[in-house]
Steps between C-alpha positions, in 0.01 A plus 500: 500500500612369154732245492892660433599402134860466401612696212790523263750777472276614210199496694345186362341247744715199522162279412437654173585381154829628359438748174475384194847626335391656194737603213525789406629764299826681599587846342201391239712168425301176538709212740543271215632748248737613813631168518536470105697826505700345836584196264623641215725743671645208669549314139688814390724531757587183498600505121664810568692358776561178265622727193770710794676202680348215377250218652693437797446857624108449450397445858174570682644801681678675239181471257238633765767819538568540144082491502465708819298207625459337843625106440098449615385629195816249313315195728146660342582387142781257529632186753861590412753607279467216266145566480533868407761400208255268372294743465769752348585254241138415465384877417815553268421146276144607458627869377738308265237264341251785406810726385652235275147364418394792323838571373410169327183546354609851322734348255388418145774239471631238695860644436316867653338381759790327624719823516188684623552255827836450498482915488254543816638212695833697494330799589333324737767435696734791460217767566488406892831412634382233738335270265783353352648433764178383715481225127914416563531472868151319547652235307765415763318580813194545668148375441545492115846264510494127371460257755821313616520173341613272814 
């Protein structure tokens, strides 16, 4: 008689190796571009929340529902909410260097080129609502604040 083997609920013998996990494509999406798209629909919502009530209302919970995202997927790409701002100020400096950088280099005088990125860095900031005020409030609160001088 063969000796009785225990199984899993899956069927698998207890003594065999786990499966490899392997990842895959979902709906034709690979995993890391899901998690890039997870990501940056958390960044948006959280400037969206940010430019609505300010950055007291940004809060773990009330960015994963404004991104129709489980908090795991918030704990996939950030520790915390100070982490995720970082980030949010992080993405939104980089836009503003390459905007007024090559609002700089189109001028043919310094007294053009100067308007040029005086010009775009307005723009800049009135075009989305929450930047402004993510560059304002981030000044008084939050990961971007000056340290307290003891």
């Amino acid at each position: 008689m063969p000796a009785a083997t225990t199984t899993w609920q899956s069927g698998r013998a207890m003594n065999q190796p786990a499966p490899r996990i392997v990842r895959r494509p979902y709906g034709g999406t690979p995993a890391a571009d899901r998690r890039a798209q997870r990501r940056a629909a958390l960044l948006d919502a959280a400037l969206d929340l940010l430019a609505a009530e300010g950055v007291t209302a940004v809060t773990v919970r009330k960015v994963c529902a404004a991104a129709k995202l489980n908090d795991r997927y918030f704990r996939e790409s950030f520790a915390d909410i100070d982490d995720l701002m970082g980030a949010v100020m992080e993405h939104h400096i980089a836009l503003a260097l390459t905007t007024l950088t090559e609002a700089a280099g189109q001028g043919d005088t310094p007294a053009e080129q100067t308007r040029l990125v005086v010009n775009n860095a307005l723009d800049f900031l009135t075009e989305d609502p929450g930047r402004a005020r993510l560059f304002i409030e981030s000044q008084a609160t939050g990961p971007c604040a000056p340290a307290a001088s003891s």
